[in-house]
PADRENLO-916634 format. One record per residue: residue number from 1; residue in three letters; z, y, x of N, C-alpha, C in turn. Coordinates in pm, whole numbers. Atoms other than C-alpha are relative to their C-alpha. Example, Ala and Ser with C-alpha at 12.3 -4.5 7.8 and 13.67 -1.06 7.14 Angstrom:
2
<pt><num>1</num><residuo>ala</residuo><n_Z>0</n_Z><n_Y>-119</n_Y><n_X>89</n_X><ca_Z>780</ca_Z><ca_Y>-450</ca_Y><ca_X>1230</ca_X><c_Z>0</c_Z><c_Y>120</c_Y><c_X>90</c_X></pt>
<pt><num>2</num><residuo>ser</residuo><n_Z>-6</n_Z><n_Y>-119</n_Y><n_X>-82</n_X><ca_Z>714</ca_Z><ca_Y>-106</ca_Y><ca_X>1367</ca_X><c_Z>73</c_Z><c_Y>109</c_Y><c_X>-77</c_X></pt>
end
This chain:
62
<pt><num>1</num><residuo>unk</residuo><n_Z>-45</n_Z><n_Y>71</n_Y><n_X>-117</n_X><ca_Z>1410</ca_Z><ca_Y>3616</ca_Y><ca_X>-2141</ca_X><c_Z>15</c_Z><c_Y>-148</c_Y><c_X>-33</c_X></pt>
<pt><num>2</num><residuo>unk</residuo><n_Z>11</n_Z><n_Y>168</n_Y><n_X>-15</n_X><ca_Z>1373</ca_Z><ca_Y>3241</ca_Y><ca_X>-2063</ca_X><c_Z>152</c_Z><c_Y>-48</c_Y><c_X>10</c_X></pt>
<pt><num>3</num><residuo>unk</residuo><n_Z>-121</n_Z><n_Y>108</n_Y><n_X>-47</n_X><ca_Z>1665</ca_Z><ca_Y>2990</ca_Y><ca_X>-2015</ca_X><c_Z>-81</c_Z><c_Y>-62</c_Y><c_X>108</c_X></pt>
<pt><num>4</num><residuo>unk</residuo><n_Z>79</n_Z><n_Y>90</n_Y><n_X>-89</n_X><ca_Z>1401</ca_Z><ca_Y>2832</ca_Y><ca_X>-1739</ca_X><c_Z>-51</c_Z><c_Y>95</c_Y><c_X>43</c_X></pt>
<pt><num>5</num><residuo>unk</residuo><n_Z>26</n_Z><n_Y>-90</n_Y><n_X>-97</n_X><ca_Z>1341</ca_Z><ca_Y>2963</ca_Y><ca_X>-1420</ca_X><c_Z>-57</c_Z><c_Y>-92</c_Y><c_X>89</c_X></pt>
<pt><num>6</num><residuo>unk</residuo><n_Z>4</n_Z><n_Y>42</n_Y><n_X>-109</n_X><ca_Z>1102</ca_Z><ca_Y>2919</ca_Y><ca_X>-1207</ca_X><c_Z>26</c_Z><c_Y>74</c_Y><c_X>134</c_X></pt>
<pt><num>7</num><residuo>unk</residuo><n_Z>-60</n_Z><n_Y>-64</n_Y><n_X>-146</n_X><ca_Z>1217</ca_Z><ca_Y>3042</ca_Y><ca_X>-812</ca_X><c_Z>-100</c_Z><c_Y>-99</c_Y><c_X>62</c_X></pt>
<pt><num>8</num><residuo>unk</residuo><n_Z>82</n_Z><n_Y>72</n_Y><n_X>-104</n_X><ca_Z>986</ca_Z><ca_Y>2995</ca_Y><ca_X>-540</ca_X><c_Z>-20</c_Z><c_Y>88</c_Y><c_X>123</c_X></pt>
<pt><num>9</num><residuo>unk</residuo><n_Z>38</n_Z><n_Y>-54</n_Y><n_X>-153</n_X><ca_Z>887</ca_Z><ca_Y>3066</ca_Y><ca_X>-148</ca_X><c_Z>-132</c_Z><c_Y>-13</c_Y><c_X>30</c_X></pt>
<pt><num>10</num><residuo>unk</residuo><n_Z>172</n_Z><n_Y>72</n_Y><n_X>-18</n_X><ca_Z>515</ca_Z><ca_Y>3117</ca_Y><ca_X>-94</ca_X><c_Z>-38</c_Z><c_Y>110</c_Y><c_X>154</c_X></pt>
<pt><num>11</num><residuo>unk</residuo><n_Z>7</n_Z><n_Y>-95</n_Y><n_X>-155</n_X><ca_Z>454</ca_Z><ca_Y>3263</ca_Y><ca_X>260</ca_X><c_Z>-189</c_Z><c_Y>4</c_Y><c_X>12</c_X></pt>
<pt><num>12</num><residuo>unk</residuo><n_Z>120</n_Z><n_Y>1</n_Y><n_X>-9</n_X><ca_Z>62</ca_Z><ca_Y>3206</ca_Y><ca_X>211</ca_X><c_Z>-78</c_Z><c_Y>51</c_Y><c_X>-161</c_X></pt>
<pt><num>13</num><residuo>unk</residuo><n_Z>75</n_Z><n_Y>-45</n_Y><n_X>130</n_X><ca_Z>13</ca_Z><ca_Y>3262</ca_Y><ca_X>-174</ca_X><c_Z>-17</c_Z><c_Y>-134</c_Y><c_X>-86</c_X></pt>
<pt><num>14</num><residuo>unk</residuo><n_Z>52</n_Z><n_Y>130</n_Y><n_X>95</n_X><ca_Z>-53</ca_Z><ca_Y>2874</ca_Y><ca_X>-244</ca_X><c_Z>111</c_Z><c_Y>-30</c_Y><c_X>-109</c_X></pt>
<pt><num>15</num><residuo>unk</residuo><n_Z>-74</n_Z><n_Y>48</n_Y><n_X>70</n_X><ca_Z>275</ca_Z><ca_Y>2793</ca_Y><ca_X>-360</ca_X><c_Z>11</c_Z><c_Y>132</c_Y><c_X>-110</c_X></pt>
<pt><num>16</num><residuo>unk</residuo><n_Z>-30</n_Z><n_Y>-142</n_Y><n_X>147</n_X><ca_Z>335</ca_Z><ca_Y>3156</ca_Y><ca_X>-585</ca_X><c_Z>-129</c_Z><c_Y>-61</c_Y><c_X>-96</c_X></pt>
<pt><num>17</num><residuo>unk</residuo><n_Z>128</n_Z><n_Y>-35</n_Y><n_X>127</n_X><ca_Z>-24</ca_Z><ca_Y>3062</ca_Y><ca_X>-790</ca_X><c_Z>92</c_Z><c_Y>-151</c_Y><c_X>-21</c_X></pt>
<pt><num>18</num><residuo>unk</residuo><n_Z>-57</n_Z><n_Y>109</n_Y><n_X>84</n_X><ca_Z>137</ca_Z><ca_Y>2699</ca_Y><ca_X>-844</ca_X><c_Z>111</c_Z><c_Y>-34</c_Y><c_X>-69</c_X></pt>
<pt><num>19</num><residuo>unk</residuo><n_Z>-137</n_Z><n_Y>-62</n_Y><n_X>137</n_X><ca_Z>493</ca_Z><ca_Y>2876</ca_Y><ca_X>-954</ca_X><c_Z>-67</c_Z><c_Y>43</c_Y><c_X>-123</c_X></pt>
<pt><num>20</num><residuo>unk</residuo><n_Z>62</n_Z><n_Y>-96</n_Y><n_X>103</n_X><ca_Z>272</ca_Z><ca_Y>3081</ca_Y><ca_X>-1184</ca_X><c_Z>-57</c_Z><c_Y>-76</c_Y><c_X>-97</c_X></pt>
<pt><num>21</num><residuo>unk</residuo><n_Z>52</n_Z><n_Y>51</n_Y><n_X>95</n_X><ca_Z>115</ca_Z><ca_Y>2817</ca_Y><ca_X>-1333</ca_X><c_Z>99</c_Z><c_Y>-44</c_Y><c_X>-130</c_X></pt>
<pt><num>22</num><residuo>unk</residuo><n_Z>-127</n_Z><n_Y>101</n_Y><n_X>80</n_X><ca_Z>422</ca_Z><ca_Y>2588</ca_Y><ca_X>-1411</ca_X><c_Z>79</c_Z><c_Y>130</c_Y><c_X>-37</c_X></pt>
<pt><num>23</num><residuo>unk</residuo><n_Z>-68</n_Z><n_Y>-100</n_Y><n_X>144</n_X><ca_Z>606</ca_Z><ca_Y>2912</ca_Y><ca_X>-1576</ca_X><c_Z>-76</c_Z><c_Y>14</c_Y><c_X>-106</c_X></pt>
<pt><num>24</num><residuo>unk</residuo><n_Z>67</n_Z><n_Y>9</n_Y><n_X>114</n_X><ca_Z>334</ca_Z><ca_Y>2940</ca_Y><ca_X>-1776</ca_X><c_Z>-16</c_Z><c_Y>-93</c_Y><c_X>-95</c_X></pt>
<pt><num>25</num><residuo>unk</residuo><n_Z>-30</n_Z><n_Y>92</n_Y><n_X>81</n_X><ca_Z>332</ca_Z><ca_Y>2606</ca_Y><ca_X>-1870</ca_X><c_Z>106</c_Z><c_Y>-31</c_Y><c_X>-93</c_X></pt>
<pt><num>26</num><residuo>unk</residuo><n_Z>-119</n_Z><n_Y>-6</n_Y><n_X>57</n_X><ca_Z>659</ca_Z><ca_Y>2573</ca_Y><ca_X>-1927</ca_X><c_Z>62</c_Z><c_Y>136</c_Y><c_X>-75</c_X></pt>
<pt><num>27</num><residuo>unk</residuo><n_Z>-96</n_Z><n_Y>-120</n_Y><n_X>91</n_X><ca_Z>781</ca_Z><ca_Y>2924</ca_Y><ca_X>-2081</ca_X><c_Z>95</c_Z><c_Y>44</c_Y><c_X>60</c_X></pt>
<pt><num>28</num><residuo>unk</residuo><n_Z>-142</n_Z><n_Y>-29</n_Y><n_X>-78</n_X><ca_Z>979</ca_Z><ca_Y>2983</ca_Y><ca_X>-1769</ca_X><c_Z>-10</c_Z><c_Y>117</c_Y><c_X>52</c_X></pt>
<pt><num>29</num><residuo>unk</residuo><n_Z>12</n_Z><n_Y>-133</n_Y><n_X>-63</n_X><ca_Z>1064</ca_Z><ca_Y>3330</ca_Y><ca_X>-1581</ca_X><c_Z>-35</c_Z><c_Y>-18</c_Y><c_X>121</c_X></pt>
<pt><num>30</num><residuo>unk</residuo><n_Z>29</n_Z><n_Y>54</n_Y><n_X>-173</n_X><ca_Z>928</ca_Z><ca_Y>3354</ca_Y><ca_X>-1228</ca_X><c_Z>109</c_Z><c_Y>103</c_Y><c_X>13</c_X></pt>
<pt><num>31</num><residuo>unk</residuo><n_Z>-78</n_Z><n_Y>-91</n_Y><n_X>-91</n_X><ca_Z>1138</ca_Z><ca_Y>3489</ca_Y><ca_X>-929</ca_X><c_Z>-83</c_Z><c_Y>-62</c_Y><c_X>103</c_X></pt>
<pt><num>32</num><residuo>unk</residuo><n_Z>43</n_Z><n_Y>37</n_Y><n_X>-103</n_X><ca_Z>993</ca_Z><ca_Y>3501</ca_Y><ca_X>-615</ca_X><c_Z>103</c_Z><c_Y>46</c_Y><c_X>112</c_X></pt>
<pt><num>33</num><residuo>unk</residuo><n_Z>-133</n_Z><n_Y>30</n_Y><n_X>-164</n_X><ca_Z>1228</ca_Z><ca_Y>3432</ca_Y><ca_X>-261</ca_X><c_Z>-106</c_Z><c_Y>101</c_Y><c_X>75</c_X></pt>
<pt><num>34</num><residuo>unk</residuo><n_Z>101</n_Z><n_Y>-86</n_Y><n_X>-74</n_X><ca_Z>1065</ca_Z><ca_Y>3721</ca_Y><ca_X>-66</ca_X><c_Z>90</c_Z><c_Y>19</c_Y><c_X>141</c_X></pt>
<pt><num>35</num><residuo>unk</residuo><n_Z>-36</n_Z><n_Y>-12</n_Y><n_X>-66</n_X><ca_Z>1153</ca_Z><ca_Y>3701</ca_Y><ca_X>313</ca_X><c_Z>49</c_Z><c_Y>186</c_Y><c_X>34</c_X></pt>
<pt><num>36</num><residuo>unk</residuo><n_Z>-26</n_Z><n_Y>-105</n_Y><n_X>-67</n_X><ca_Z>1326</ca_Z><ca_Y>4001</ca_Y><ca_X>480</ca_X><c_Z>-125</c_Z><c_Y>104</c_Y><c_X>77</c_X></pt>
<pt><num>37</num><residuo>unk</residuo><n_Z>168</n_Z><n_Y>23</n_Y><n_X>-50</n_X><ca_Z>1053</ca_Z><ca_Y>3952</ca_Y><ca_X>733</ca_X><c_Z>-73</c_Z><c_Y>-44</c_Y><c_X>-8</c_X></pt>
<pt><num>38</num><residuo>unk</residuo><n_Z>123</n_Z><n_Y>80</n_Y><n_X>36</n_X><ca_Z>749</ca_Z><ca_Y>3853</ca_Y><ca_X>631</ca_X><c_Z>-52</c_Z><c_Y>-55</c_Y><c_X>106</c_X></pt>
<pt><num>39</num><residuo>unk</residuo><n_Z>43</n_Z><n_Y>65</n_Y><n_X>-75</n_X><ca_Z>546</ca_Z><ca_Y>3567</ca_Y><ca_X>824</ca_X><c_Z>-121</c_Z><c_Y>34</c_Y><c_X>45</c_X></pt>
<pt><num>40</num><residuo>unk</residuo><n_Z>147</n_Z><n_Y>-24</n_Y><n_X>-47</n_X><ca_Z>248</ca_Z><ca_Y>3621</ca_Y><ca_X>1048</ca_X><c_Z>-66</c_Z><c_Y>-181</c_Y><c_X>-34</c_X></pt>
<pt><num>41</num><residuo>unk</residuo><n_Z>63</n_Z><n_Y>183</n_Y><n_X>-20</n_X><ca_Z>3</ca_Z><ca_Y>3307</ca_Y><ca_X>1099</ca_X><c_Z>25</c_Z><c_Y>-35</c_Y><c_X>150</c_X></pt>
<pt><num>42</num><residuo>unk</residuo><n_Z>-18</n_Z><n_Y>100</n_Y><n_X>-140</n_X><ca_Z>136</ca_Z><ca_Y>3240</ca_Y><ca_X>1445</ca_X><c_Z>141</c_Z><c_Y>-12</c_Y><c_X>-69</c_X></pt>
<pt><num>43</num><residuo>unk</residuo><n_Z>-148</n_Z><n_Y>-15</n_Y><n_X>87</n_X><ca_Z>504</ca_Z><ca_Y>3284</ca_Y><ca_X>1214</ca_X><c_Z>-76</c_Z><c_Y>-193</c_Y><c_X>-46</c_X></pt>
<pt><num>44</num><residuo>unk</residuo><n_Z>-17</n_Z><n_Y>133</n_Y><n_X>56</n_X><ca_Z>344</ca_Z><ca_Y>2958</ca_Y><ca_X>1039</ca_X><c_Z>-113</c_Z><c_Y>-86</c_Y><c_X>58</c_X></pt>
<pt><num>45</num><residuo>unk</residuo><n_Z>59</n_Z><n_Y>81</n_Y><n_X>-124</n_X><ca_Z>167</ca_Z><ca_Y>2753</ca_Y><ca_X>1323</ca_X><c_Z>75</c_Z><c_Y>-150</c_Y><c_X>37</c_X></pt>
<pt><num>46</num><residuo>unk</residuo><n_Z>-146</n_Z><n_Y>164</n_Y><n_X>4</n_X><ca_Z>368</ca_Z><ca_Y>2392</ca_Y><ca_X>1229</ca_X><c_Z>-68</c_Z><c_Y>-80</c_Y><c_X>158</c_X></pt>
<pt><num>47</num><residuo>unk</residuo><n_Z>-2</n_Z><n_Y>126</n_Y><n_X>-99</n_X><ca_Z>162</ca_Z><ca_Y>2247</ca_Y><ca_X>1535</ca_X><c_Z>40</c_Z><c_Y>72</c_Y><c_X>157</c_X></pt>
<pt><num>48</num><residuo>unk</residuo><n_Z>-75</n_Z><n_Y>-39</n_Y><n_X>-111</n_X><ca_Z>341</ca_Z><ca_Y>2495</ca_Y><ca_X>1766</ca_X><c_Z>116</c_Z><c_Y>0</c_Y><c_X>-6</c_X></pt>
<pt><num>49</num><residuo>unk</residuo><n_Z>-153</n_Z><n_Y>-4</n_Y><n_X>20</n_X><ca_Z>703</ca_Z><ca_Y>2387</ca_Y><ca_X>1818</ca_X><c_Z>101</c_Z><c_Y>94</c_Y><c_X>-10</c_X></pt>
<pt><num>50</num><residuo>unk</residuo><n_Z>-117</n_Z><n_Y>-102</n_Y><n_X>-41</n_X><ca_Z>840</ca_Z><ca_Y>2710</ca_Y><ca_X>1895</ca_X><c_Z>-43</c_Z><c_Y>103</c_Y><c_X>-106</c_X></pt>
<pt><num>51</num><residuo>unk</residuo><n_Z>25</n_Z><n_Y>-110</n_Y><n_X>130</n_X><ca_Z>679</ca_Z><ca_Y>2891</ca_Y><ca_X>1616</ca_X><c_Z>109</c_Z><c_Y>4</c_Y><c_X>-83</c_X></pt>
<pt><num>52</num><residuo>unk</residuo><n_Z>-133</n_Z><n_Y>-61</n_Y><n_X>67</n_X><ca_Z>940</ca_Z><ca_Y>3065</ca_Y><ca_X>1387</ca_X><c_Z>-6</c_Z><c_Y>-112</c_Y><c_X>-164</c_X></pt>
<pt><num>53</num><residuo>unk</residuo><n_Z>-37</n_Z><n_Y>112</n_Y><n_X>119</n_X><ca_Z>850</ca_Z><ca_Y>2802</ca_Y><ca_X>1071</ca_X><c_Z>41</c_Z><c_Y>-141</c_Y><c_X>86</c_X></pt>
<pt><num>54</num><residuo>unk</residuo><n_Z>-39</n_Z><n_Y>117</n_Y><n_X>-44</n_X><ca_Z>902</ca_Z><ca_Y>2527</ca_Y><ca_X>1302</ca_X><c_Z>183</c_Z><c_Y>27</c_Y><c_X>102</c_X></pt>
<pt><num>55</num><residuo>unk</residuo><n_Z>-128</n_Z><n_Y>-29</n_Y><n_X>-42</n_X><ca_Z>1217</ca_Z><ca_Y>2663</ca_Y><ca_X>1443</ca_X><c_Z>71</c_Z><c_Y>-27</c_Y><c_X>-102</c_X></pt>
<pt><num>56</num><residuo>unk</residuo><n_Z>-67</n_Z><n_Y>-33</n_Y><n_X>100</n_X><ca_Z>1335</ca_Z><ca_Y>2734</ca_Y><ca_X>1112</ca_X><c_Z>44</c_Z><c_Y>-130</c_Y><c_X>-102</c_X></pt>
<pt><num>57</num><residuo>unk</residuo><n_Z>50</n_Z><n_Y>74</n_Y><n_X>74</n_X><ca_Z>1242</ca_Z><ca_Y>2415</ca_Y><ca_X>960</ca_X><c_Z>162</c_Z><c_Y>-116</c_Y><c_X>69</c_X></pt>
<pt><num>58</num><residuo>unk</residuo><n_Z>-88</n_Z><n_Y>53</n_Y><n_X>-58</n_X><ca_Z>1457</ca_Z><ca_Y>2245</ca_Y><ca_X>1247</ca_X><c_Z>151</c_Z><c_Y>56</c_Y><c_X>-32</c_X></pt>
<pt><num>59</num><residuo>unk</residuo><n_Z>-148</n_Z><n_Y>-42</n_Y><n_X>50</n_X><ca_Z>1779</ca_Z><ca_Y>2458</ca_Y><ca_X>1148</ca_X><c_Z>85</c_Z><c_Y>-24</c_Y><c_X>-98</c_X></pt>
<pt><num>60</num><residuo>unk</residuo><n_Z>-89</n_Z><n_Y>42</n_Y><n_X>155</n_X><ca_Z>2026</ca_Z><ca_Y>2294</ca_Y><ca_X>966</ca_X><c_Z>73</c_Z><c_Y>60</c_Y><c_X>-61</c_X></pt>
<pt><num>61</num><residuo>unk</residuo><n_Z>-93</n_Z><n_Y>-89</n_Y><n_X>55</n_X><ca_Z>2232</ca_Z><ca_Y>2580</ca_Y><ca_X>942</ca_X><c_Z>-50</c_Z><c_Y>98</c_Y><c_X>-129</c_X></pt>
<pt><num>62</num><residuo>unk</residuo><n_Z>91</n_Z><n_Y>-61</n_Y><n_X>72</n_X><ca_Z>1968</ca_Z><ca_Y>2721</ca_Y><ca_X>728</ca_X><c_Z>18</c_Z><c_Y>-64</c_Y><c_X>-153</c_X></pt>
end
């Protein structure tokens, strides 16, 4: 077990292969943030306002 962690949110896959790298680089443990509910592609549609990442994005309570 590492002292260095990487933690990440990849709802498409891009960001998990660029956690994966930088643990590797670094010697760190991954964790991955795995939603409850997982996102569709109208879920991540940033140029529709009412889509659930652009809702979400707006929530400060978040």
């Amino acid at each position: 077990m590492s002292k260095k962690l990487a933690a990440y949110f990849s709802a498409t896959g891009i960001t998990a292969r660029v956690a994966e790298n930088l643990a590797d680089s670094i010697g760190a443990d991954l964790f991955a943030i795995i939603p409850t509910t997982g996102y569709t592609k109208e879920d991540l549609d940033w140029m529709d306002k009412s889509s659930r990442s652009s809702v979400e994005i707006r929530n400060e309570s978040c």
